[in-house]
Residue, then its C-alpha position, 0 to 999 in steps of 0.5 A: x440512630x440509636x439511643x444507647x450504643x456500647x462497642x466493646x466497652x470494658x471496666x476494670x478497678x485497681x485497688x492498692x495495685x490489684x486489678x479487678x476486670x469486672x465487664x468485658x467486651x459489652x457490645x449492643x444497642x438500645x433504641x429510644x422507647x425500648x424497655x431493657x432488663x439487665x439480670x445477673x448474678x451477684x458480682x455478674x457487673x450488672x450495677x456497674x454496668x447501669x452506673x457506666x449507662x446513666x453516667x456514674x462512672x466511665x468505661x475503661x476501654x471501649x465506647x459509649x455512644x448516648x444520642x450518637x455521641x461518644x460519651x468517653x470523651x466527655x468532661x465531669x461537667x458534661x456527664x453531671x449535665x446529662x444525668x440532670x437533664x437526661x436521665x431518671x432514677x428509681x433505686x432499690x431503697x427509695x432515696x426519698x427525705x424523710x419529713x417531707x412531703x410528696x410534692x416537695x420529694x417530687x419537685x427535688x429534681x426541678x430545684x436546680x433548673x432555670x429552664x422552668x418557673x415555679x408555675x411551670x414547676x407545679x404542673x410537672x410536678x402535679x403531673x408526675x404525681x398523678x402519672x403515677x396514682x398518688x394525687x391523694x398523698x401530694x401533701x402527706x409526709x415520706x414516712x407516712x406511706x407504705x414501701x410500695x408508696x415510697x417507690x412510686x413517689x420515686x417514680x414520679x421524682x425520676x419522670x419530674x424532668x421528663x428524662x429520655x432514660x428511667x434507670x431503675x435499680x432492683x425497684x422491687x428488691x423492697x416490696x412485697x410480690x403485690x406492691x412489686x408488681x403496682x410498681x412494675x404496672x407502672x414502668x411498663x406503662x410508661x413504656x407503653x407510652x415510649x419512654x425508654x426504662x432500663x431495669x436492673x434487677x436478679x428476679x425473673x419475673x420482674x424481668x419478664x416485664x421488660x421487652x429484652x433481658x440481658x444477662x450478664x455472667x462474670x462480666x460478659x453478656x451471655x444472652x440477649x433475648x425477646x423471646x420471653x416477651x413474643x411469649x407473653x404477648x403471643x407473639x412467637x412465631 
């Protein structure tokens, strides 16, 4: 069974009676531990498409299956359940508060859950810490660390709750080309390790980084491709 699997999945906005179709006829599947990157032009459905995967907004037709079950059919509560529980994220701006510290920017995802004692929260969130390199900076405020920094804090926040899905939105758009590609370093190990990451983003090279790209153009999936990747590892046949 597949993770992800979206069936002729459709999304329109109507605004003061005009209507917008911005993603028709998405079709395709993501099994668990793959690594996905979505490219497309401006305006190409891309973000809309990845706020419909992580459960931000719904399809206007068609369906969207999450572990086997149709997500179209579930209620707000239900969405709001399985993006805490289910799926992390890592945005193109940080998203991190500012005076405050690491751990604590870390832990924000865990303040909520029930599931786990504060003992037990401090080991998840020393984990994600240093999964990602920064047990040096636990203790240093946001506004104290460089762009590159900022994002893998970011990272960590998103694996805190260790989450089925990373959802990262342009995590590169921010960073020079060394600090992207620290950052890309580490999705790819975490995908590595069979965590499944869906990257958004409109630059080649941090898309080449991923096992599958696809891309969109006006709405419409126009390839799906591992070519790229067979390539890279030295793999093609």
């Amino acid at each position: 069974m597949s993770l992800i699997d979206v069936k002729n999945l459709h999304k329109e906005f109507v605004t003061d009676g005009v209507v917008t179709k911005v993603l028709h006829h998405i079709d395709f599947e993501i099994s668990e531990g793959e690594f996905i990157a979505i490219m497309g032009p401006s305006g190409s459905g891309k973000s809309t498409l990845m706020h419909i995967l992580s459960f931000l907004d719904r399809p206007t037709s068609g369906e969207f299956l999450f572990k086997g079950e149709n997500t179209t059919e579930f209620d707000d509560k239900k969405l709001a359940h399985l993006r805490n529980s289910e799926v992390g994220f890592v945005f193109q701006q940080f998203n991190l508060l500012p005076r405050t510290s690491v751990f604590d920017n870390v832990k924000l995802p865990l303040t909520y859950t029930k599931k786990v004692q504060e003992k037990g929260k401090k080991k998840l969130v020393d984990d994600a810490i240093e999964a990602v390199g920064l047990e040096h900076r636990k203790n240093n405020l946001s506004n104290q660390l460089s762009g590159g920094e900022k994002q893998r804090v970011a990272i960590a926040r998103a694996l805190v709750n260790d989450p089925d899905v990373i959802f990262a939105d342009e995590p590169t758009g921010n960073l020079d080309s060394r600090s992207g590609a620290q950052v890309m370093e580490i999705l790819d190990d975490l995908s590595d390790k069979g965590k499944t990451i869906i990257l958004v983003t409109h630059e080649q090279y941090t898309a080449e980084y991923a096992e599958r790209i696809i891309k969109l153009k006006d709405g419409e999936i126009v390839s799906d491709s591992k070519e790229h990747y067979r390539r890279r590892k030295g793999l093609q046949k």
